[in-house]
Phi, psi and omega in degrees: 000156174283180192285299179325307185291326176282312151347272168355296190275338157314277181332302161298326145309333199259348184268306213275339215251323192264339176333153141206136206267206185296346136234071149093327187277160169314103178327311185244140184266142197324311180298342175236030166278103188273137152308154160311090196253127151252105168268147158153151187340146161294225189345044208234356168112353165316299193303315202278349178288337179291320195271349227255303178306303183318305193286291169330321176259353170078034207242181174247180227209082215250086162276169184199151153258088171326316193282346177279004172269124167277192166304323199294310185283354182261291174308341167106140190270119162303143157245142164260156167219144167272115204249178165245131197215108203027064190035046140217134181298130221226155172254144212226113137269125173245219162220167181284156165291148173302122171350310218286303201301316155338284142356287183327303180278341176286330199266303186310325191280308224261340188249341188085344178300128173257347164211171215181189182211104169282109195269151176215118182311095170089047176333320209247016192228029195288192151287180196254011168271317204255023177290307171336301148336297148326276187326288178277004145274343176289343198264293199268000182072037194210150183226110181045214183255072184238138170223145146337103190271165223289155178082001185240127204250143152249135175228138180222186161198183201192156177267144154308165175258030133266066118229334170235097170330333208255343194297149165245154178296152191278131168276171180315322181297320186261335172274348164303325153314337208229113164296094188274129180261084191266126167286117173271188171255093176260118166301317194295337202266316181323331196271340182288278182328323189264051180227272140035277187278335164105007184331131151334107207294330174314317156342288215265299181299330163299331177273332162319313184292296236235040215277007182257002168272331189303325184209068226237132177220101204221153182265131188219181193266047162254350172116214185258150183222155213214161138222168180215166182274333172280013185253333172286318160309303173300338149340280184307317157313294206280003175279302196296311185269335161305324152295313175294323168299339192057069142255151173249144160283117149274195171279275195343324218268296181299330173271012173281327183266334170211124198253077156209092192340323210272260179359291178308292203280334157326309133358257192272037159270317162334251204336309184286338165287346222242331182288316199272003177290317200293329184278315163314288159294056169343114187267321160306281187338299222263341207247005161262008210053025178256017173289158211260158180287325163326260199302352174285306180315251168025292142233055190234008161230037161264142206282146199309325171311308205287300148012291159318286183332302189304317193309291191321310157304309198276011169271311178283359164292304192300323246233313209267335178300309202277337163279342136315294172320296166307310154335251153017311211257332178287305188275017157273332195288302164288015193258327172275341165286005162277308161337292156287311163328327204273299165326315183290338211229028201300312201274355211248289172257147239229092195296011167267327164312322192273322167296303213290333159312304158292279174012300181291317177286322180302262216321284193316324183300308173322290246263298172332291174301337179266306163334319198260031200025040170254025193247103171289179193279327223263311202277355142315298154301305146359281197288334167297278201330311185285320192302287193328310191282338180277337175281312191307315194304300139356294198272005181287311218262339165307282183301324178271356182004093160279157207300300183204148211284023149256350166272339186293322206278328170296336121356281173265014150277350146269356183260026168269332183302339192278320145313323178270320142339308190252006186290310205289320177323293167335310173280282226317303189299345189278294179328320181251011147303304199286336172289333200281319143004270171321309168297316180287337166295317197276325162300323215276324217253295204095211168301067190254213170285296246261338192287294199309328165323304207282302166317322209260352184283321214256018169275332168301314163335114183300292189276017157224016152293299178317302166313335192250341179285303195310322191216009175075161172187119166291280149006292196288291186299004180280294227288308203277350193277344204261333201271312191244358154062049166249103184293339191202136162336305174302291202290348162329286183350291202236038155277314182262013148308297205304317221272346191294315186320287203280002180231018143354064203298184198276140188256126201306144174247000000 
């Protein structure tokens, strides 16, 4: 199964395993809660899928890399103590709690979260002291007589052994135990995430040309030479700050992350045509209407590939305008639930007192989600935003010390206004980017293959699905009816509703 899918099924695992049904007890009981094994190739995201479920569901969240533990820290260091055994006293050895289970009770005291999931990383590749161990926490959830407490799910995952020299095979007993999953490498569900997430468009427009690049794994006499999908994010991450810096990548720069040479220099012959595309094609200009019949001329005779790249660029403008925009649209909506929260209670509470409160909880909340390792990038970025805006308000409201709390709350309903101001600006400019798009396409291409492209990418888009359910595009709703053989405005509506459903990013809590 692919990585979406296998989400999916965690995520529901992980709902049927924490159940209890109407007194109390577990629907399925601990002992026949089987752990989780995820196999499959490396860098295809199990470990990020874990933070990813943690963050979403609100549980905590224990990793461990299994080969860096002996018998001791995981089973626990021995001692003697003395018991009494038919009235004669005996010297007992018992053990300390296990490191891993330690962790466990630690992530429940600091954060209050009571159940989670301890994932543990390169299961098959443990020593040959700590398998016995192993073996008996997948079966019994127990490290010596230390056990996992109720309400905490293990999940682990591990490589085939054409990727790790080092794996030992699962025998019949422990896969009899374990609820197995095998994972492939899919671009298409990757690429939905990494739109999402903000992957570097080059990235994004090369593996569109290139989607057999996306994921290589090949044995040379040099050893294994590789890309992944987690050498393509990190890529990408190391692209994204190297632009804001004016550092340029080279191929070296680029075989650090994906070390399989063939790629690498494709890549990054990509990566230098896609820089001279960005200088030929002014992505402002075009996306301001202010492009030249030169550049319509330009690409309306460049060959199909050079042709994608622009689709490229200006998708990745589009992508990064419109999850502004969506920001924007989150952290007003949680600025007016502060608001009406503030309202209901006007007569009551005294309201810099009241702001400092929600503040305080966002800050515990914050702290909490990092602690319990679930605090994801987007939802993070959220919550700094809404924290940031709750201090200025703060210090506004501080600084103007009004008179009495029906002056404050006007007080801070116009400076919420200003929020809502700058949400609308925002679509606006975005709104006439998209349209402008539409226009510069339509001059260089006409009706072509490149539109429909340009349509159904920006319909995949997490955040510029959202953007066009929300705020429209005549353009876009032109493009798809003539184009994607889409009969009516509703059904656009609610192909991208749907698809806003299944790409959501996670909403702050």
């Amino acid at each position: 199964m692919n990585i979406k899918r296998a989400k999916e099924e965690i995520q529901n695992t992980v709902r049927a395993y924490l159940s209890r049904d109407e007194l109390g007890a577990w629907r399925i009981p601990p002992v026949r809660q089987r752990p989780l094994l995820l196999m499959g190739p490396p860098g295809i995201g199990k470990t990020q899928i874990m933070e990813q479920i943690a963050g979403e569901m609100g549980i905590g969240l224990v990793s461990y890399t299994i080969t860096h533990h002996t018998r001791q820290s995981a089973l626990g260091l021995p001692f003697i103590r003395e018991e009494t055994f038919g009235g004669r006293t005996c010297s007992v050895t018992e053990y300390t709690m296990s490191e891993i289970l330690a962790s466990v009770y630690r992530t429940m005291k600091d954060t209050g979260v009571q159940e989670g999931i301890l994932f543990l990383d390169e299961i098959n590749c443990i020593s040959e002291t700590l398998a016995p161990m192993m073996l008996q926490f997948l079966q019994c959830k127990t490290f010596g007589n230390q056990r996992l407490p109720d309400g905490w799910i293990i999940a682990a995952a591990g490589n085939p052994p054409e990727y790790n020299k080092s794996v030992r095979e699962f025998d019949v007993v422990t896969l009899d135990r374990v609820k197995r999953m095998d994972i492939t490498a899919d671009y298409g569900v990757w690429k939905e995430y990494a739109q999402a997430r903000g992957i570097h468009g080059a990235i994004l427009s090369y593996l569109d040309l290139r989607k057999e690049h996306f994921y290589a794994v090949e044995r040379t006499a040099d050893g294994l030479q590789f890309v992944t999908a987690r050498g393509w994010e990190d890529l990408s991450e190391l692209l994204l700050s190297y632009e804001a810096l004016g550092i340029p990548a080279d191929r070296e720069v680029v075989g650090e992350y994906l070390q399989l040479p063939r790629i690498t220099r494709d890549f990054a012959d990509y990566l230098a045509l896609y820089d001279q595309y960005r200088k030929v094609y002014h992505v402002d200009e075009i996306l301001t209407g202010a492009w030249t019949p030169l550049v319509v001329r330009e690409l309306s005779s460049a060959p199909f590939d050079q042709r994608l790249s622009i689709l490229g660029l200006l998708l990745s403008r589009l992508r990064e305008e419109c999850r502004r925009v969506w920001e924007l649209d989150a952290l007003a909506d949680a600025l007016h639930a502060d608001l009406a929260a503030l309202k209901e209670v006007l007569d009551t509470a005294e309201p810099a007192a009241f702001l400092e409160e929600r503040a305080d909880r966002l800050r515990q909340d914050l702290a909490r989600r990092r602690a319990a390792g679930s605090a994801d990038r987007q939802g993070e970025r959220l919550a700094l935003a809404h924290l940031g805006r709750l201090e200025e308000l703060l210090r506004h409201l501080t600084a103007a010390a009004p008179t009495d709390p029906a002056a404050a709350f006007d007080l801070l309903k116009s400076d919420f206004q200003t929020d809502v101001d700058l949400r609308a600006q925002a679509a606006a400019q975005v709104g006439g980017h998209l349209e402008q798009a539409f226009a510069f396409l339509e001059a260089a291409l006409g009706e072509g293959q490149e539109l429909v492209i340009f349509a159904t990418e920006l319909t995949a888009g997490t955040h510029t699905s959202w953007f066009i359910q929300n705020f429209g595009c005549e353009a876009y709703y032109h493009h798809n009816k003539s184009l994607l053989f889409n009969d009516t405005r509703q059904a656009l509506l609610s192909e991208i509703a749907q698809i806003r459903r299944d790409q959501a990013p996670p909403e702050e809590t």
